[in-house]
N, C-alpha and C positions, 0 to 999 in steps of 0.2 A: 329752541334750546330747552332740553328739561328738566325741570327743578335743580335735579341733583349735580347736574353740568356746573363747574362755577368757568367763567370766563377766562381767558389765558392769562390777562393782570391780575384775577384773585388767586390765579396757581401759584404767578410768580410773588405775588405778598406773600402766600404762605409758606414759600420756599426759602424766601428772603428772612422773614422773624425770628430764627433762632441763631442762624450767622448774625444778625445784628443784635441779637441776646449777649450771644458770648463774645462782639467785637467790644459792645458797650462795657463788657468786665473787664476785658483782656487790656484793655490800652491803661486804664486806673491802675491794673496790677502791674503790668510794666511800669510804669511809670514810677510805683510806689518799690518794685526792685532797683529800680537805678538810682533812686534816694536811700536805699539799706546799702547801696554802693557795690553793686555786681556789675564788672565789667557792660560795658555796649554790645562789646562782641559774646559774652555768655547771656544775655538777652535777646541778642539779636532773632532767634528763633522766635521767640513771642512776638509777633507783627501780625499785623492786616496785610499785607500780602502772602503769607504763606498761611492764614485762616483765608481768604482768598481762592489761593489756586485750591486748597483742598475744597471749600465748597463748591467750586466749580466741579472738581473730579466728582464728587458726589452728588451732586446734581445733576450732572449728564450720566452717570447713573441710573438714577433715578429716573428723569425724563427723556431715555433716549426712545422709549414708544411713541411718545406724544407725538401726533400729527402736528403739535407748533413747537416741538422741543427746542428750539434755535430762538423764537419770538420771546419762550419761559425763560431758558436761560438770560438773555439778553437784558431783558425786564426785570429779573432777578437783580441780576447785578445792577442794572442803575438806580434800582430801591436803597439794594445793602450796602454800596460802593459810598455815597456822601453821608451817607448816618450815619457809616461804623467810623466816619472822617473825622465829624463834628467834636468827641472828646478829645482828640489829639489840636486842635485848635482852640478849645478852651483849656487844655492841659498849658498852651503856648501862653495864654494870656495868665494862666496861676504862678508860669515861671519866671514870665518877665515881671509882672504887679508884685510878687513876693522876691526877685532875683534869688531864685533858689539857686539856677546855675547845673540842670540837667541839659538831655541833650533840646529836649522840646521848647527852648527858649532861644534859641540860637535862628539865625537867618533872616526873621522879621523884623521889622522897624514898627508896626503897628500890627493890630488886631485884623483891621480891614487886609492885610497882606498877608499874612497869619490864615484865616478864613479861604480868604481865594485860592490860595498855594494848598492849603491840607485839605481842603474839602473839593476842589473841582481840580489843580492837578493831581491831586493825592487818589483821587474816584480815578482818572485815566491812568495813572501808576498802576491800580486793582482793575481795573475794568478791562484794559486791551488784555493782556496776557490769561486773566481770568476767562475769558469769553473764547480767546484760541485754546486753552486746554479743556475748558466745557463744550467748544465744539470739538475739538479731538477724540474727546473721550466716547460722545453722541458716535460721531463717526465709526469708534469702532463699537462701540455695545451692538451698534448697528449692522455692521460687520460681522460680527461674530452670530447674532442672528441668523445674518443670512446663512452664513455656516453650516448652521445645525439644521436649518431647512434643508437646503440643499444636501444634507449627508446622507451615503446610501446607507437603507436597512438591512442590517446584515442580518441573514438567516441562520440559526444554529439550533 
């Protein structure tokens, strides 16, 4: 490998740190709309899964060249899937410790249930359907590739 090669996990970290930039913003400022009292459903756009599917579309994108574009994707998302979780599980515990009385307080009985529920089912909620549209997307960029290879040159 030479120097300048970084590994397929250090592609997928890097691809991962800015989705997890703006998930670490996005779930505080939701959360801080639904306490100014803006409907759930005029929020419901501001989510982890549809920051999600879109970094997945742009990531395969991005890496549909890569000889391991499938292994980056993949790796991607299990980096950015439980970290962009973790404030939505401690938003749980600000709602229930203070009974604010949003929607992120509701369901759990404790912390410990709270955590497993948003951070590892909450990651497969993002993860499966993120990974079928990041290989969809690989699929065609790759596609369309071929396309243009294959197109005859026209003479004029």
């Amino acid at each position: 490998m030479k120097n300048n090669e970084k590994t397929t996990l250090q592609q997928a970290i890097y691809y991962a740190k800015a989705p997890i930039i703006i998930a670490l913003i996005l779930t505080p400022v939701r959360y801080c709309l639904e306490l100014f009292g803006l409907p759930e459903n005029a929020i419901f756009i501001i989510g982890l899964l549809w920051l999600t599917l879109g970094f997945s579309i742009y990531l395969g994108i991005k890496i549909a060249n890569h000889k391991q574009a499938f292994k980056i994707l993949l790796l991607s998302l299990l980096i950015y899937s439980p970290i962009s979780r973790i404030p939505v599980a401690i938003l749980w515990w600000v709602d229930t410790k203070w009974e604010i009385g949003t929607h992120y307080g509701l369901y759990f009985d404790n912390f410990g249930q709270a955590l497993l529920n948003h951070v590892i089912y909450g990651s497969l909620v993002q993860l499966i359907p993120g990974f079928l549209l990041g290989t969809l997307t690989i699929a065609i960029m790759r596609y369309r590739k071929t396309l243009t290879k294959n197109k005859p040159v026209e003479n004029g």
